[in-house]
C-alpha positions in Angstrom: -55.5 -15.7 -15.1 -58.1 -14.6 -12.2 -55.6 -14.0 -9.6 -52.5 -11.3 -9.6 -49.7 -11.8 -7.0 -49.6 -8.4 -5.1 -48.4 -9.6 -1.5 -46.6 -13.5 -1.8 -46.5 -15.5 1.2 -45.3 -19.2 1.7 -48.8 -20.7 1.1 -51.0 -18.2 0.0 -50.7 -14.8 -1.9 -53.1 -11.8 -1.3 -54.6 -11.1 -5.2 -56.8 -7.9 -6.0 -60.6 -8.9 -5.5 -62.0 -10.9 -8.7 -65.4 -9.4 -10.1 -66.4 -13.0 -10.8 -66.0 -14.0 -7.6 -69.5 -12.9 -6.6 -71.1 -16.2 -6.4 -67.9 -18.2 -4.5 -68.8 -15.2 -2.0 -72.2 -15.0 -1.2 -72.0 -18.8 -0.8 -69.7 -18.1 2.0 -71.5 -15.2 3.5 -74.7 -16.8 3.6 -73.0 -20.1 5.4 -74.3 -19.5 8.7 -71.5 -20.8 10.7 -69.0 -18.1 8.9 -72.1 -15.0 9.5 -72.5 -16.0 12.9 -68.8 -15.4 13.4 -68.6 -12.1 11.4 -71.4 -10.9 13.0 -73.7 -11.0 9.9 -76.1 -14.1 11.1 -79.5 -11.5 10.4 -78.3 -10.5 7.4 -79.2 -11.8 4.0 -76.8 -11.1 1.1 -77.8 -11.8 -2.2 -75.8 -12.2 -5.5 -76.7 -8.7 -6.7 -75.9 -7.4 -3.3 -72.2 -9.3 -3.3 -71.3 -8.4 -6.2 -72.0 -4.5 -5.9 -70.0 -5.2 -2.5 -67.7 -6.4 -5.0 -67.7 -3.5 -7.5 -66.8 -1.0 -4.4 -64.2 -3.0 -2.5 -62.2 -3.7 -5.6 -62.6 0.5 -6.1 -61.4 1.5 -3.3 -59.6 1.0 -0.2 -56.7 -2.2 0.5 -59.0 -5.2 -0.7 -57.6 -8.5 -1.1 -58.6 -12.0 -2.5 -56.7 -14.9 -0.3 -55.6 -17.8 -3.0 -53.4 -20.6 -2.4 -50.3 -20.6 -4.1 -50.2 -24.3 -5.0 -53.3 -23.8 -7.6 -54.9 -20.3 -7.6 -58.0 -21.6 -5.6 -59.8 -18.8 -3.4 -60.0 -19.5 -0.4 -61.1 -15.8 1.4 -60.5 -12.4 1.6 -59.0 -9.8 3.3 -59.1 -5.8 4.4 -57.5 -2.8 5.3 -59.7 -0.2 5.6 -60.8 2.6 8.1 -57.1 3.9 7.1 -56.4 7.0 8.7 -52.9 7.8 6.8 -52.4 11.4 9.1 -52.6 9.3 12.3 -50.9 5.9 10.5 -54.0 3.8 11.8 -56.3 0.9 10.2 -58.7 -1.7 11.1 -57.7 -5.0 9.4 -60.7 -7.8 8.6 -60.0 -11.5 7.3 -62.7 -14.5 6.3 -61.3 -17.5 5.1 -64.3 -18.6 3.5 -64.1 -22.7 2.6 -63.5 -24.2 5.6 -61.8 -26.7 4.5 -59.0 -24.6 5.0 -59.8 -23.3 8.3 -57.2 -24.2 11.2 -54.3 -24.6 9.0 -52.6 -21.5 9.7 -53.5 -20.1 6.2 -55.6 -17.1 7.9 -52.7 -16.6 10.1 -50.7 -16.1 7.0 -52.8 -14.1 5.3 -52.9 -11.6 8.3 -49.3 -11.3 9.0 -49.2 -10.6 5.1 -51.6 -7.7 5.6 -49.8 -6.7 8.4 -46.1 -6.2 7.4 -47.9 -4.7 3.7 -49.6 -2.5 6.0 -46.3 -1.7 8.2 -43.9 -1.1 5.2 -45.6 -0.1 2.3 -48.8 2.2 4.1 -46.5 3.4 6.4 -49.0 2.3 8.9 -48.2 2.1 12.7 -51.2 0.8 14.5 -53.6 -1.6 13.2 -56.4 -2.9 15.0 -58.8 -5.6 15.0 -62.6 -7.1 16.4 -63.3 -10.6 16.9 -66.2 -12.1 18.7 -65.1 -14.2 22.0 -66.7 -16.9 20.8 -64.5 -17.4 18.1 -61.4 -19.1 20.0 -59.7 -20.1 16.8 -60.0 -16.3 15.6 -58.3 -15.4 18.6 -55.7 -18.0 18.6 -54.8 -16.8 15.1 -54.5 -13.2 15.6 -52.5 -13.8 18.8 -49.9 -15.7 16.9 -49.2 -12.9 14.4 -48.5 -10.4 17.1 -51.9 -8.9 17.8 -52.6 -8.2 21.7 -56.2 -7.5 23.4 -56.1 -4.3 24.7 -60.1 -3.9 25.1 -63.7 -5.8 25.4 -66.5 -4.3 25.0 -69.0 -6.2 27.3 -71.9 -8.5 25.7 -72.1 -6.7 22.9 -73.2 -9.8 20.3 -75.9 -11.4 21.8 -77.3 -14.6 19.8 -78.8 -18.2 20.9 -80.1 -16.5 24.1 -76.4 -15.7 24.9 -74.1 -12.4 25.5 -70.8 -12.5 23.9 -68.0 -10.2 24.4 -66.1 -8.3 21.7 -62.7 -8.3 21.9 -60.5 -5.5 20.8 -56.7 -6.3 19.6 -54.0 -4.7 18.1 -50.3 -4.4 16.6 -48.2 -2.2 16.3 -45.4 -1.3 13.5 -42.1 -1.8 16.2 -44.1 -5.2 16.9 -44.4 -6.9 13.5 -41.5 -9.8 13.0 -42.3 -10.6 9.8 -40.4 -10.9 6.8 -42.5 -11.9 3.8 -41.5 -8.4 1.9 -37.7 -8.3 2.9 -36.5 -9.3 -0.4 -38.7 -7.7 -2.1 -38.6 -4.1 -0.8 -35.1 -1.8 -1.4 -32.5 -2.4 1.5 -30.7 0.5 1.4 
């Protein structure tokens, strides 16, 4: 098996990063349409490069594969990191990578997973996020798991001859309704 169930959702479940995986990713990274809205679109990534990126982010840090439940199929990825356990902060970053599954609420899912793992196993209280303005579905997605803009930073992505804000957003432990872990975690 590829994939190992650490964080079970309806749809999806969040797996350690896969090793093999490094040709599935630089696929996606090098799609332009999914660089453009990580900010990446002048950057080339190669197969050697992924798959040190790889090597590292299954080392270290809250790393995660994205697979759909119904067949183990990867679909993205998604991070915790910049954790700073004495203040209970993080920065959280998703990519669902085919997009053929973009727009179905599986990123959504896989976010409010993150979330609540971040919540009630890190002992996290405030985790925040960066999205381009640009990318409206991002947005949308983020909103409906409970993030909130509390910041812009001014045309700060500037591509096509255009300025684009980035938009800051975040949640907060007392705001995350979710209950993926409940039966999972000790009640008492």
């Amino acid at each position: 098996m590829r994939y190992f169930c650490k964080i079970p959702g309806r749809n999806i479940y969040l797996s350690p990063i896969n090793l093999e995986d490094a040709e599935i990713y630089t696929k996606w990274i090098n799609d332009l349409p999914t660089a453009i809205n990580l900010g990446h679109a002048s950057q080339i990534f190669t197969l050697e490069s992924e798959r040190e990126m790889l090597e590292t982010l299954a080392k270290e840090g809250q790393n995660f594969a994205i697979v759909l439940k119904k067949n183990d199929e990867l679909i993205g990825n998604c991070s915790l990191f910049s954790i700073r356990q004495l203040h209970r902060a993080a920065e959280l970053g998703i990519f669902i990578g085919n997009p053929a599954y973009r727009g179905k609420g599986l990123g959504t899912e896989a976010v409010e997973l993150l979330v609540e793992y971040g919540f009630k196993i890190l002992n996290l209280n405030n985790i925040m996020l960066r999205v381009f303005a640009f990318n409206k579905g991002a947005v949308k997605a983020y909103e409906k798991a409970g993030f909130k803009t509390f910041g812009r930073r001014s045309e700060a992505y500037y591509i096509n001859g255009k300025y684009y804000d980035e938009i800051f957003m975040e949640i907060l432990a007392k705001d995350c309704h979710t209950q993926y872990l409940n039966s999972l975690l000790p009640d008492e």
